[in-house]
C-alpha positions in Angstrom: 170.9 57.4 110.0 169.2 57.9 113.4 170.3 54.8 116.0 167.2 53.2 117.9 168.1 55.5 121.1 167.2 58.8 119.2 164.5 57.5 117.6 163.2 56.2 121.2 163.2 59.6 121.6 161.1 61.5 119.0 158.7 58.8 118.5 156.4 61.5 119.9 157.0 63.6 116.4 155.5 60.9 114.0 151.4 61.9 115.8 152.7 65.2 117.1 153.6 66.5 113.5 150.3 66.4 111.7 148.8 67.1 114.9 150.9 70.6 114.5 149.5 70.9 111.0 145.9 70.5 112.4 146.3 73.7 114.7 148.5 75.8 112.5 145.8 75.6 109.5 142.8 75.0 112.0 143.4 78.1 113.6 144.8 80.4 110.6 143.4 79.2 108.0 141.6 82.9 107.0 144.9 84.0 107.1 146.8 81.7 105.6 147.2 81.8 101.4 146.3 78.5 100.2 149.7 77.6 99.0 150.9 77.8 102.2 148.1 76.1 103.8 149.1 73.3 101.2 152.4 73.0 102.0 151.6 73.1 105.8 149.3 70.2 105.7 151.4 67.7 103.3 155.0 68.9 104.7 154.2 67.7 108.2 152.8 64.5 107.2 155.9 64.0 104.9 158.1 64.0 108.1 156.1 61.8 110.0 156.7 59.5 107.2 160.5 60.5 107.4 160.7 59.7 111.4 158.3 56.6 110.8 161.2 55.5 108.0 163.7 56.3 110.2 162.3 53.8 113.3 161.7 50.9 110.7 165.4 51.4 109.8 166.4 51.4 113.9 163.9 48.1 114.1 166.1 46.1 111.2 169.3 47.4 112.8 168.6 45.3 115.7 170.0 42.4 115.6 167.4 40.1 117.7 163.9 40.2 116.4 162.7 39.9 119.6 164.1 43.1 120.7 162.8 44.9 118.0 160.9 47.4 120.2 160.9 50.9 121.0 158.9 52.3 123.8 158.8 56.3 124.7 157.1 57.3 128.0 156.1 60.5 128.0 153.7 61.3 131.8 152.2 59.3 134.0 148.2 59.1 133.0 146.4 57.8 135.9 147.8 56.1 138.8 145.2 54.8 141.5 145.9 52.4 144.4 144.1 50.2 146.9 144.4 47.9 149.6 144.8 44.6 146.9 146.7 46.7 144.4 147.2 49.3 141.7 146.3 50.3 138.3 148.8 52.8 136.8 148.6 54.0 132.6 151.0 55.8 131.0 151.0 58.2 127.8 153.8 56.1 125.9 154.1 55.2 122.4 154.9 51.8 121.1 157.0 51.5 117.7 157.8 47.8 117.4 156.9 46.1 113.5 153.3 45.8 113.8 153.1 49.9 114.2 156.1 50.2 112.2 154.4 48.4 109.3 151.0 50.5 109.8 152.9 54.0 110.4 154.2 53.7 106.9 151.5 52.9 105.1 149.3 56.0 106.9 152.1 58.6 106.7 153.4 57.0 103.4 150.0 56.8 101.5 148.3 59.0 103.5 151.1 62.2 102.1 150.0 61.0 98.2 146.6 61.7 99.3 147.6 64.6 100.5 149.1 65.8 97.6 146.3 64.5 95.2 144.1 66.9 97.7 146.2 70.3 96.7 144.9 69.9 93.0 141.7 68.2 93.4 140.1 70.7 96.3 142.0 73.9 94.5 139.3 76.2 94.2 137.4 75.5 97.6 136.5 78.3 99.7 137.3 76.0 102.8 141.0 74.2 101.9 142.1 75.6 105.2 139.1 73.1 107.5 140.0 70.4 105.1 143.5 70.2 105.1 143.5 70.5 109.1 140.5 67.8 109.0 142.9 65.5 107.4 145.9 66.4 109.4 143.6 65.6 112.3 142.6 62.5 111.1 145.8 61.0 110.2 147.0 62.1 114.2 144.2 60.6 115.5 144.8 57.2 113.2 148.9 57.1 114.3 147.5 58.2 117.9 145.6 54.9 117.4 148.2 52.8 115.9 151.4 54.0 118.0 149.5 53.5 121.5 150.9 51.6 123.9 147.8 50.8 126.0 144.0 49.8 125.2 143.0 53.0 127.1 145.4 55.3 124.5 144.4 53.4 121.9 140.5 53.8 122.5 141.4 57.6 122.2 142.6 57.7 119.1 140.0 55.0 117.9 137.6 57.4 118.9 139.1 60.3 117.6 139.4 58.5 113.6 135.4 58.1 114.5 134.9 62.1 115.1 137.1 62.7 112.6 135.2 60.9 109.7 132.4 62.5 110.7 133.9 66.0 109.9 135.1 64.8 106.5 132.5 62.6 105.4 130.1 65.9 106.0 132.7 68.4 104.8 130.1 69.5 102.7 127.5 70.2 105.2 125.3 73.1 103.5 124.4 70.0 101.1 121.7 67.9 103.6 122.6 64.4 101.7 126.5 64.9 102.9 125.7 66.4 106.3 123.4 63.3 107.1 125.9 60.9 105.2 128.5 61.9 107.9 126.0 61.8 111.1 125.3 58.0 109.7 128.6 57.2 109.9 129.2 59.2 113.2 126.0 56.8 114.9 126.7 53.9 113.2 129.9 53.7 114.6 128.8 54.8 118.4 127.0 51.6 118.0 130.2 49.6 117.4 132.1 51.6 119.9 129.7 50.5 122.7 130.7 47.0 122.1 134.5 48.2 122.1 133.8 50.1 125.4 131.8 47.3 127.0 134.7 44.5 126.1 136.9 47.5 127.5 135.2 47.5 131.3 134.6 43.8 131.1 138.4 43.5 130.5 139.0 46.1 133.0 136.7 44.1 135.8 138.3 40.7 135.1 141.8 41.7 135.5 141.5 44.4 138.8 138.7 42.6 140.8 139.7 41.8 144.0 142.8 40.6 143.5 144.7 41.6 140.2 147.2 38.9 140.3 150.1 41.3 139.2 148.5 42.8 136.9 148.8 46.6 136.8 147.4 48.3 133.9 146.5 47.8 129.9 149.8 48.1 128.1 149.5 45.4 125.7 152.9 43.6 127.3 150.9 43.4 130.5 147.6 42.3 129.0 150.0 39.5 126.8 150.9 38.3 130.3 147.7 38.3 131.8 145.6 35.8 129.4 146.0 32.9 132.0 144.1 34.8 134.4 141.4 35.9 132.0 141.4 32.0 130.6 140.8 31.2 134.3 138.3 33.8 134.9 134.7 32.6 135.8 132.2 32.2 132.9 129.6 34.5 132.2 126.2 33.1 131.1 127.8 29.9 129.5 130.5 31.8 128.4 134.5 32.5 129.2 135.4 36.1 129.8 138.1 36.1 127.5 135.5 35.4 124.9 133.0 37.6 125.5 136.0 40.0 126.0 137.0 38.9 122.0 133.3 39.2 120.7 132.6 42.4 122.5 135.6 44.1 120.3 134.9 42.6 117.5 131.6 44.6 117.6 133.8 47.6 117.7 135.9 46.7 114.6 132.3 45.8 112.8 131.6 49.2 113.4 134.7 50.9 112.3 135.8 48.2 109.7 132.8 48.1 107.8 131.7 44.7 108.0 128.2 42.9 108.5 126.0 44.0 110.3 127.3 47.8 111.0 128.7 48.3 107.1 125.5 50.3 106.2 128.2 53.9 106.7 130.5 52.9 104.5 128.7 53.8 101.0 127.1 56.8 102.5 130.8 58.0 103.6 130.7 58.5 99.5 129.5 62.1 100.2 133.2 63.3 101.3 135.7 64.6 99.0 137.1 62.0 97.0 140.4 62.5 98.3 138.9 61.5 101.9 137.6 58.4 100.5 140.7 57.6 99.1 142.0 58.3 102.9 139.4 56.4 104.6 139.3 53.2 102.7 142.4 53.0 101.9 145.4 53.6 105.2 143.1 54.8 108.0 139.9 54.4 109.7 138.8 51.1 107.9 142.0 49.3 109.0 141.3 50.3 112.3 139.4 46.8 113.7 141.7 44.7 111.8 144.7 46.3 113.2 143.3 46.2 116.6 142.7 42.4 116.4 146.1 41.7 115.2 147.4 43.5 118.2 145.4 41.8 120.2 146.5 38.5 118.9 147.2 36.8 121.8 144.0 37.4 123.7 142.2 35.8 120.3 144.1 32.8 120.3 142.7 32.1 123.9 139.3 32.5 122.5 138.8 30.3 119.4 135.6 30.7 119.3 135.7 34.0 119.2 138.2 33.7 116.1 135.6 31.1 114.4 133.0 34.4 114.5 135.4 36.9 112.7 136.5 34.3 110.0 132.2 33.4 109.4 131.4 37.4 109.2 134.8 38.0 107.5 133.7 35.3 104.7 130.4 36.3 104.6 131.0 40.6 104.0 133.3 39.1 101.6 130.9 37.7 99.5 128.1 39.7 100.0 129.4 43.2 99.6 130.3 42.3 96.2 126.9 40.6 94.8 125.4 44.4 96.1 129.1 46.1 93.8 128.1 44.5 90.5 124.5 46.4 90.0 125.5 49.8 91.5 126.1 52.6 88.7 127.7 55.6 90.7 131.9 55.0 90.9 132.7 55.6 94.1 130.0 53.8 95.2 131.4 50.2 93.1 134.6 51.0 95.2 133.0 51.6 98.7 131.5 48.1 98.6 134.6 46.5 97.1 136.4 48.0 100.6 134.1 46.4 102.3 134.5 43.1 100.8 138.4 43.6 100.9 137.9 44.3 104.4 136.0 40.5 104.8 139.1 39.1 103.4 141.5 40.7 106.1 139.0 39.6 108.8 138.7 36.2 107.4 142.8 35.9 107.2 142.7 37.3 111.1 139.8 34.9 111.9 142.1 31.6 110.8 144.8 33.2 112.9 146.5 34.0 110.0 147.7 37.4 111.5 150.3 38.4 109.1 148.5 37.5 105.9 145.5 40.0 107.5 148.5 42.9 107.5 149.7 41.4 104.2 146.1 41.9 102.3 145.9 45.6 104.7 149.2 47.5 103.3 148.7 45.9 99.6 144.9 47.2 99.4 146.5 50.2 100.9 148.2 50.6 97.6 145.6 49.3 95.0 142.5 51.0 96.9 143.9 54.7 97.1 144.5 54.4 93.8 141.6 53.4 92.9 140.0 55.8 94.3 142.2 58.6 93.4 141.9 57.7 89.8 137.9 57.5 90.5 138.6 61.7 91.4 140.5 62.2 88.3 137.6 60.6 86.2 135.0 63.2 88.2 137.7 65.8 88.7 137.2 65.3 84.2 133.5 64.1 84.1 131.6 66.1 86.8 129.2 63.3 87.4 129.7 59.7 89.2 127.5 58.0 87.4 129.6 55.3 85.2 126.3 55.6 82.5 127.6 59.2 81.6 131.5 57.9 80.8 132.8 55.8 78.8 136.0 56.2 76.5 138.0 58.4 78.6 141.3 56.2 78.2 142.0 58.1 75.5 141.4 61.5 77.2 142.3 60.5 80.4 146.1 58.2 79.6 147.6 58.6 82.7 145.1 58.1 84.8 143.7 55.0 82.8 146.9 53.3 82.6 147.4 53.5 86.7 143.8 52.4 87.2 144.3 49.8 85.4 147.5 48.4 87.6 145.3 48.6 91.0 142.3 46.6 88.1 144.4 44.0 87.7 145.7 44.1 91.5 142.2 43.9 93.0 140.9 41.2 90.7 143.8 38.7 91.7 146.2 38.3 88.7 149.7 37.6 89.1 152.0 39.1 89.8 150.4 42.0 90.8 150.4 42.7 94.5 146.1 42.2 95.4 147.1 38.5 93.9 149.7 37.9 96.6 148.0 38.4 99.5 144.6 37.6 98.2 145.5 33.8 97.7 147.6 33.9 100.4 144.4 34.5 102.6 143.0 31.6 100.9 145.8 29.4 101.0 145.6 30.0 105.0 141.8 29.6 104.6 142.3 26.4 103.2 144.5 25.0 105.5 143.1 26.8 108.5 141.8 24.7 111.4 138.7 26.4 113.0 136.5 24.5 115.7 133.8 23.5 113.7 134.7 20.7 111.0 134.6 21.7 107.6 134.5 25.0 108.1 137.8 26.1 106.6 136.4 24.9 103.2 133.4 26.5 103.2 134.9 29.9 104.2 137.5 29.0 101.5 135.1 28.4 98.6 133.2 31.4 99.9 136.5 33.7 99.5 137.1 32.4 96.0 133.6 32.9 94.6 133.8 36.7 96.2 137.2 37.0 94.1 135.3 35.9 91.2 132.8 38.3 91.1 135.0 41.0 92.3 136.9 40.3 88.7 133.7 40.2 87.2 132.6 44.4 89.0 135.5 45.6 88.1 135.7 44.3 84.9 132.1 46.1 84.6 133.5 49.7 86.3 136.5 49.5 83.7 134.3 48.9 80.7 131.5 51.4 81.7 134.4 54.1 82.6 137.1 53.8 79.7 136.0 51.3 77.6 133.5 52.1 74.2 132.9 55.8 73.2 131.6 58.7 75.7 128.0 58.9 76.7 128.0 61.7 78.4 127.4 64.3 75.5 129.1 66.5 73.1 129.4 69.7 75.1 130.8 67.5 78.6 133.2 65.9 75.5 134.8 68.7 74.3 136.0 69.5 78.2 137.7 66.0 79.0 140.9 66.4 79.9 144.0 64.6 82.2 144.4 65.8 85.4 147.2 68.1 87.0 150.6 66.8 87.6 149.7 67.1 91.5 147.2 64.4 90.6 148.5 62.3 88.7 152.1 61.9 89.9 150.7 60.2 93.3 148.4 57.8 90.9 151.8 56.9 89.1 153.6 55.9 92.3 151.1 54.2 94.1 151.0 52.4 90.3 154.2 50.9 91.3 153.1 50.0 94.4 150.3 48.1 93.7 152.3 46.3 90.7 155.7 45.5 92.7 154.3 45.7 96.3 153.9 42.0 96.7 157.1 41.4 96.6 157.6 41.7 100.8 154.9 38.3 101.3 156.1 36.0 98.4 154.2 32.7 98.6 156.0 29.6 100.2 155.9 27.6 96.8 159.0 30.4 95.9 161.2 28.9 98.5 162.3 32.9 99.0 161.7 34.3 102.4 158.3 36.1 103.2 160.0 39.5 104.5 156.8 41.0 106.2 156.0 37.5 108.0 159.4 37.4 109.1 159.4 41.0 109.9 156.0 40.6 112.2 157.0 37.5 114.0 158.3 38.5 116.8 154.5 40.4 117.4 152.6 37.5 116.6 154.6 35.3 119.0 155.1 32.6 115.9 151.6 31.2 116.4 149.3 30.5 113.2 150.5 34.1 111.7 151.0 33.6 107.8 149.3 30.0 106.8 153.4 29.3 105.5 152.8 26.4 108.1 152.1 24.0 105.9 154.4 23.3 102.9 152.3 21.2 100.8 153.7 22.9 97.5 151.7 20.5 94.9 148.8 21.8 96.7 149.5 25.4 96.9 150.3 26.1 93.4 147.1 24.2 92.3 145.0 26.4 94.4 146.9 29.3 93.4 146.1 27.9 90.1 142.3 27.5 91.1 141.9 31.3 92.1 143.7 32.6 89.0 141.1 30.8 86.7 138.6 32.4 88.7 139.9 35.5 88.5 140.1 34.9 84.8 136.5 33.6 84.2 135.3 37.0 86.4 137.3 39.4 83.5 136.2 37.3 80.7 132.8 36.9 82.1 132.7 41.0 82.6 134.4 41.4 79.2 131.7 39.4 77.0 128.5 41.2 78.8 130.1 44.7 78.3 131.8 45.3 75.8 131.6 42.1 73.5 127.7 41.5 74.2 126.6 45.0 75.8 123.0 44.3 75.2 123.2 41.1 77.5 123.2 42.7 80.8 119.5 44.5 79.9 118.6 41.3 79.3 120.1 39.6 82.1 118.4 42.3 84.2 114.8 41.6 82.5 114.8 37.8 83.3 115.7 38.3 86.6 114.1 41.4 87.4 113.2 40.2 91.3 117.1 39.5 92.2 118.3 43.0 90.3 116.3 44.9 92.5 117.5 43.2 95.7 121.0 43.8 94.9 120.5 47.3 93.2 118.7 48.2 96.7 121.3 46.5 98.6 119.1 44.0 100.0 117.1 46.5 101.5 119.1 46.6 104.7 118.8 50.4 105.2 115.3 50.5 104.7 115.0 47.3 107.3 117.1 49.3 109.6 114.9 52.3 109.3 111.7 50.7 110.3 113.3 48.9 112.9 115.5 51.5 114.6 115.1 55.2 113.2 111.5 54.9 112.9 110.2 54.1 116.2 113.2 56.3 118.0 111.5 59.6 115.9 108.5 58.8 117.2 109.4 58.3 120.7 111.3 62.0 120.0 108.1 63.1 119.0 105.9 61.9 121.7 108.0 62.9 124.3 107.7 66.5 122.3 104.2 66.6 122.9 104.6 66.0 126.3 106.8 68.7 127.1 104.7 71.1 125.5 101.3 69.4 126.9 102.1 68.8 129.9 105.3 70.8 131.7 104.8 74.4 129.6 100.7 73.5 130.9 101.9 73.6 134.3 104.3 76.7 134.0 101.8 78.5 131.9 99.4 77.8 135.1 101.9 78.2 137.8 102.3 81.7 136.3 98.4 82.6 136.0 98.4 82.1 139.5 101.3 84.0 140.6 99.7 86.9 139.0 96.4 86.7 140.8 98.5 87.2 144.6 100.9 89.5 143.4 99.6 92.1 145.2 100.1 90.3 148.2 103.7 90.9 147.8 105.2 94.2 149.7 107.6 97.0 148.8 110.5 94.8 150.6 110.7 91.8 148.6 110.1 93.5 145.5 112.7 96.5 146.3 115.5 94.7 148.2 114.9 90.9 146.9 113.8 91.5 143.6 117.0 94.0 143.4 119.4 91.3 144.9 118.2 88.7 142.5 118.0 91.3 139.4 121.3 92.7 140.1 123.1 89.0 140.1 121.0 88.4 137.0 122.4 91.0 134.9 126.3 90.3 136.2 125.5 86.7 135.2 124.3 87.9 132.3 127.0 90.4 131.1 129.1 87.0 131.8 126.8 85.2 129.6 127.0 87.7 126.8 130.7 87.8 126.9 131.0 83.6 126.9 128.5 82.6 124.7 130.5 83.6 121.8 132.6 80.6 122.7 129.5 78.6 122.2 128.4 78.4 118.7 126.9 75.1 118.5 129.9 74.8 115.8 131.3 71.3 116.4 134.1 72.3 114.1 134.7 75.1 116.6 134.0 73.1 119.5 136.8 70.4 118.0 139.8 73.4 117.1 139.4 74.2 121.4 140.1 70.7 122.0 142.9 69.9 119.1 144.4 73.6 120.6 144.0 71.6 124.5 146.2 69.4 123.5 148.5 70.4 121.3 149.1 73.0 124.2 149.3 69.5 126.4 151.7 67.7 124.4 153.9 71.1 124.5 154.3 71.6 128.4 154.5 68.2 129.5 157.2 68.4 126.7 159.4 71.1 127.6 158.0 70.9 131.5 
């Protein structure tokens, strides 16, 4: 096995390899068979998850928790200086257990997605822009994760964002998709200006005037400064480091799905299942969790600030899934269920319970993909999403009912499957958490365990509606059922196991066995508030524990008697209470709110200004002209031989240049994105070798 020197060393390879995939098939892929287009794209994801294995071996081998940390520097990024100091950044990669953790579960999951991909887009005219899509995205998401600098990390946060956009409209000839991914591309610029802002206000705080020591945004360096930024002046009312917290919290909104910049997330439906299974589940949603569990320390200055994530993380919680139990199309169900798994990391961050927030990440890592993977084997069978056009497919489907089933059970909370372990421990942590305003902890606690409840209740619903009963979807789609490819279904199998045994690395304190990934991420977290195993009140622990299963258990019996005991109750249910149906089946109207508000009056400002071009400037052109051509014979022979000739002859050089470059701009951002991806591959390469 490789020692912790060597790995130092090729940290580089875990972002570099699928970065290599992204050119290879980017650039060749109308050359390129498909096989060997597949085995491009999943190989070099494979052995990022090799090398990432490798480093989390090298991290356990050391001896000292504290030292586990590797750092490779690369170049010098930007080094500036003045007369009260310097600020110096440089390209390096951090692999300590907090991107250990998070490289696995990318490279790790992300390579079963992968493979699901070779048999559910076989056929596609374009596998070669997909598979180097997805190689680009899961760069861009270790670029993000492996950073050793805010500035580094903003580029790869950046890049997950341009990269969704790409997948999520994969599709583009279809309008729905190709406006589906600009949502999500808009939606998110929104969020990313918050992250930006919080960036420069960090930036201002820390290198005006006097920077106090401080030289640049490596996160060891920003752990150091907090004093100073605690000391800074307030703004309007306000500490710095706060507004500095708040501010990037608007950028995880954005990128993690949570109120009020979710409204992407269902839309991002549009993509190839595969992608959603990507998305969701080990990359670009994790994204803002991750990022405030690396900033950890600069939260704990700012309890307020940590008060706000746990409230919104509560609240997405709960009311993502009151919108999950009326919606009928599959993937749909499951996109608001990531959100409201997502409220549930953010409330576990928000009590400062950091490691319970990766806990709750890597398990729904597990339980999500598959669900989503196993939602693609039920279309990849079905050819429709609607869940009113299944029904009864466990018995054409086996292997992909029997997974789903694990990651059922896992999401809805039920021991000793893995969503149960880290779910309660959230609430456990909830519970016990003290936030600044009184009370509070309850409140967010009962909130949690109510959105458990009903998310028992949905998925109870999607099962029943999906395998459950006999098939609605007609005699000729019936006679077609069948299981999917091995490809498929062997990733489904072993993320099975995941989500059934993966729980097993945060055991609860009432075992008295150790919690391995608190233990492991520790030394990150600087001890402080990171698991909620702070308090060892054992009589209350297994009571609540106890609490949240029988929820759990009244959302499946619940979901059980209205569908397949009682199927005629939910018609009923939705006739008496016509008026709240609609507002969940119309997800509170919240897109339509932010149309009027937003899209609306920004078309018609589009429009106006439209109107005024063609009014007002072509008006004046148009007349400038009319009167150029009433004194044109005032011109002479000299000005229109010798000038005119200059200025035509530079013309047509610059535009025998023009007809030679223009090729290289298509208005393709695909084509635009392959130069850059090419840039920098080429990049990484000489400084490199150079």
């Amino acid at each position: 096995m490789l020692g912790p020197q060597t790995v130092k060393n090729i940290l580089w390879l875990i972002p570099c390899l699928p970065l290599t995939g992204a050119v290879v098939n980017g650039l060749l892929r109308r050359r390129l068979p498909a096989r060997l287009i597949h085995i491009i794209g999943c190989v070099t994801v494979f052995l990022a998850f090799l090398v990432s294995v490798s480093g989390f071996i090298s991290l356990l081998r050391i001896e000292e928790p504290h030292n586990r940390l590797l750092i490779q520097s690369l170049y010098q990024w930007l080094l500036t200086v003045w007369d009260q100091g310097r600020f110096s950044l440089t390209v390096a990669f951090r692999f300590d257990p907090l991107s250990a953790t998070l490289c696995l579960v990318v490279t790790g999951v992300g390579f079963l997605i992968h493979l699901y991909s070779v048999g559910y887009m076989a056929g596609d005219e374009s596998q070669g822009r997909y598979f180097a899509y997805l190689n680009l995205f899961t760069f861009s998401m270790l670029l993000l994760i492996l950073a050793d600098n805010l500035l580094l990390m903003f580029v790869g946060w950046e890049g997950v964002g341009l990269c969704s956009y790409l997948l999520i409209g994969f599709w583009f000839s279809d309008l729905e998709k190709a406006q589906a991914g600009m949502k999500a591309f808009i939606v998110n610029r929104v969020g990313d200006f918050g992250f930006f802002v919080g960036l420069m206000l960090l930036f201002w705080s820390l290198f005006e005037g006097s920077n106090g020591g401080v030289s640049g945004l490596g996160f060891t360096e920003l752990r150091q400064a907090v004093p100073l930024l605690a000391s800074a002046s307030p703004v309007l009312g306000v500490g710095v480091v706060t507004w500095i917290a708040l501010l990037f919290f608007v950028g995880a909104t954005g990128k993690s799905a949570q109120i009020p910049l979710y409204v992407w997330l269902p839309d991002a439906m549009a993509g190839p299942t595969p992608v959603s299974a990507f998305i969701h589940a080990a990359t670009m949603v994790t994204a803002g969790v991750y990022m405030i569990v690396r900033l950890n320390f600069l939260y704990l200055a700012a309890p307020a600030a940590l008060t706000v994530v746990a409230v919104v993380g509560a609240v997405t919680a709960f009311y993502a899934a009151t919108i999950a139990i009326t919606q009928n199309d599959i993937k749909r169900v499951l996109a608001y269920s990531t959100i409201s798994q997502l409220g549930y990391m953010f409330l576990a961050v928000g009590v400062a319970a950091f490691s319970t927030g990766i806990f709750h990440l890597v398990t729904h890592a597990f339980f999500k993909a598959l669900l989503f993977l196993g939602a693609g084997s039920v279309i990849h069978a079905v050819h429709s999403n609607d869940m009113q056009e299944m029904g009864g497919l466990k018995k054409y489907l086996p292997y992909t009912y029997l997974t789903f089933m694990t990651a059922y059970l896992a999401i809805s909370g039920i021991p000793p499957f893995s969503g149960f372990m880290s779910k309660d421990e959230i609430l456990w942590a909830t519970f016990n958490s003290h936030l600044s305003v009184p009370g509070l902890g309850k409140a967010l606690w009962a909130l949690g365990l109510l959105g458990a409840g009903l998310t028992a209740f949905y998925m109870t619903r999607l099962v029943a509606l999906t395998f459950m009963g006999t098939f609605r979807g007609g005699a000729d789609e019936e006679k077609h059922l069948h299981e999917s490819p091995l490809v498929m279904t062997i990733p489904l199998i072993i993320l099975a196991l995941l989500a059934a045994v993966g729980g097993a690395i945060g055991l609860p304190a009432v075992t008295h066995l150790p919690n391995l990934l608190h233990d492991f991420l520790s030394p990150v977290l600087s001890g402080h508030g990171s698991s909620g195993h702070e308090v060892h009140a054992y009589g209350l622990e297994v009571l609540l524990m106890l609490v949240s299963t029988g929820v759990a258990l009244s959302g499946i019996g619940l979901g059980y008697y209205f569908y397949l005991k009682r199927p005629e109750l939910p018609d009923q249910a939705r006739a008496r209470f016509a008026a709240v149906y609609r507002l969940l089946l119309n997800k509170y109207y919240v897109d339509e709110i932010y149309s009027a508000l937003f899209l609306r009056p920004v078309l018609k400002l589009v429009a106006l200004s439209g109107l005024f071009d063609l009014q007002v400037i072509d008006g004046a052109v148009n007349l400038s002209s009319k009167i150029t051509a009433k004194f044109s014979f005032l011109v002479g022979w000299e000005d229109l031989t010798i000038v005119d000739g200059a200025v035509n002859g530079v013309a047509a050089m610059v535009q025998r240049w023009g007809d030679w470059i223009r090729h290289l701009q298509t208005g393709r951002i695909h084509q635009y994105l392959y130069s850059v991806v090419l840039g920098l591959f080429g990049l990484c390469v000489f400084m490199l070798l150079f």
